[in-house]
N, C-alpha and C positions, 0 to 999 in steps of 0.2 A: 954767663951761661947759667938759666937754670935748670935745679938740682930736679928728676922729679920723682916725685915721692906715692908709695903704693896708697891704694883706699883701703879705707877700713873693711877689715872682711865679716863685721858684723853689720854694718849700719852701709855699706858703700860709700859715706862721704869721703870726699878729698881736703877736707880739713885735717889735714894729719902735720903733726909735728914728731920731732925727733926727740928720743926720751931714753938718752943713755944708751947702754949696749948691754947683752946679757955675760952671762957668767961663759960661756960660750966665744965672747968676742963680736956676735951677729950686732946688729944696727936695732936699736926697739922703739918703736913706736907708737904713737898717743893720740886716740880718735879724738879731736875738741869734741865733737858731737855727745857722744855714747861715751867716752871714758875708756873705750876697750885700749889694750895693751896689746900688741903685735910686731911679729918679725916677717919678714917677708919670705917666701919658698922657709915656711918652718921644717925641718925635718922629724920632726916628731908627727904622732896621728891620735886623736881623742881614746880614750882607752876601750870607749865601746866600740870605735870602728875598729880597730886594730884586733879586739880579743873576738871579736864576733864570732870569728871561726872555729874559736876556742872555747864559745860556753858550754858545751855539752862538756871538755872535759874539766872546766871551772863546776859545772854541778857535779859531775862526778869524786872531785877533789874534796869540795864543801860537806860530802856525806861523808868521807875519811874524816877518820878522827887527826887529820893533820892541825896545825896550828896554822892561822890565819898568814904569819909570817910567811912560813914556810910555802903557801899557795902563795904570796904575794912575788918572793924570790922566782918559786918555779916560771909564774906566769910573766913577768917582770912589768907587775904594776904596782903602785902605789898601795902601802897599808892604809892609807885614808879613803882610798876608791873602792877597795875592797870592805872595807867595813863599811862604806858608806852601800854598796852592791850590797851589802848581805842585810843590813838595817832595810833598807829595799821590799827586799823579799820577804822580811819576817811581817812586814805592813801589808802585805799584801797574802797572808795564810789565813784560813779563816781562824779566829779563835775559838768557835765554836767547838764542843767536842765533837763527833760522832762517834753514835751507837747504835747497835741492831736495834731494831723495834721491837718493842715488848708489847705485851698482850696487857690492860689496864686490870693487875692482879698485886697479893701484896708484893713488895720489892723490898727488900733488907740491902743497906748502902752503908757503909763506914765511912767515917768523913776522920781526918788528920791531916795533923801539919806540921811541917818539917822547916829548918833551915837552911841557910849558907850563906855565904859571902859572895862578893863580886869586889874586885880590886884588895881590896883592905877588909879585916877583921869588922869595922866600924860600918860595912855596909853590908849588913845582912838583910837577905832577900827570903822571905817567907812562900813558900810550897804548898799548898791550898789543894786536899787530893782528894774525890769522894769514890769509892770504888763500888764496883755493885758485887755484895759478898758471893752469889751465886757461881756468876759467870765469871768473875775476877775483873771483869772490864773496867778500866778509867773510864767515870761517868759525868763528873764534873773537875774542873782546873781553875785555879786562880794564882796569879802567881805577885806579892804584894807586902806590906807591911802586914802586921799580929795587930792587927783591929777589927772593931766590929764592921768596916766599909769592906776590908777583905773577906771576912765571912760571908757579907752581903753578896759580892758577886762570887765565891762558890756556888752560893745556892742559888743565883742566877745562873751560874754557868749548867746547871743540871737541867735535861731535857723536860720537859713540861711532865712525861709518864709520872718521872720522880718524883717532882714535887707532887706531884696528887697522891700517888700509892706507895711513897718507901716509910720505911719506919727507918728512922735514922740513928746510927748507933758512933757517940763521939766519946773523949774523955772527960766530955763538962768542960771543958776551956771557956771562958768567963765570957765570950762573946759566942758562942752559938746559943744558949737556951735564948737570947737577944732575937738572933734570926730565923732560926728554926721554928716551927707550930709545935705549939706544945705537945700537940696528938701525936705525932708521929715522931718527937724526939725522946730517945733509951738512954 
């Protein structure tokens, strides 16, 4: 009698062999085709189909200042699907600042830069911030190493008004008089 054996549910071939059992006890099996890995009637479901229902309160979660774990437990998905969802979304924010429009008059903007870390002491992450002293507004962001390629995209990140009309007021840090125009750097 033969055995018969499910197809692959990525590829459809019926080239399938048997490929151990899972931690489960289920039968697993091994597309020749495509490589793919499968059980048959899985009881599991992809986490986008499953959460679907759930992303409004997944965004809603991700603006709490909860910890990633902690959304991961509630929702009960994987901390690497969840970081992998949120890396997602931040590729997809514009980087761009926005700001109100300004009328092309002068503009006074302070430019500074901060640190911190991420994981360990040894990886500090540099804060690239230009403000426009008036209005207070964050008018340019970069966020990177303490070099002069970081200073360069601050003042990249700054709306075009700015760079034509601010006078820029820094503490001399060894890489802006580098990017800065001299006219308009204090």
């Amino acid at each position: 009698m033969t055995e018969i054996r499910p197809s692959c549910p990525s590829c459809q071939s019926i080239s399938v062999v048997k490929n151990g059992s899972t931690r489960h006890g289920k039968q697993n099996y091994k597309c020749r085709d495509c490589g793919r890995q499968f059980v048959e009637n899985p009881q599991w479901q992809r986490v986008s189909e499953r959460i679907h229902e759930s992303y409004e309160l997944l965004e809603r979660l991700l603006q709490e200042k909860i910890p990633l774990a902690g959304i991961a437990r509630v929702l009960k998905v994987s901390e690497r699907w969840l970081q992998s969802y949120v890396n997602d979304k931040y590729e997809n924010i514009p980087q761009q600042v926005e700001v109100e429009p300004k009328p092309k008059r002068r503009l006074i903007v302070q430019m500074d830069e901060l640190w911190s870390f991420v994981d360990d002491k040894g990886n500090k992450q540099w804060v690239w911030l230009a403000i426009d002293a008036e209005t207070r507004e964050i008018v340019g962001c970069y966020i990177g190493d303490r070099s002069g390629d970081s200073a360069q995209k601050l003042w990249e990140s700054l709306p075009a008004v700015y760079r034509q009309c601010a006078v820029i007021y820094t503490d001399f840090y060894s890489s802006y008089p580098v990017v800065l125009p001299v006219a308009g750097h204090n």
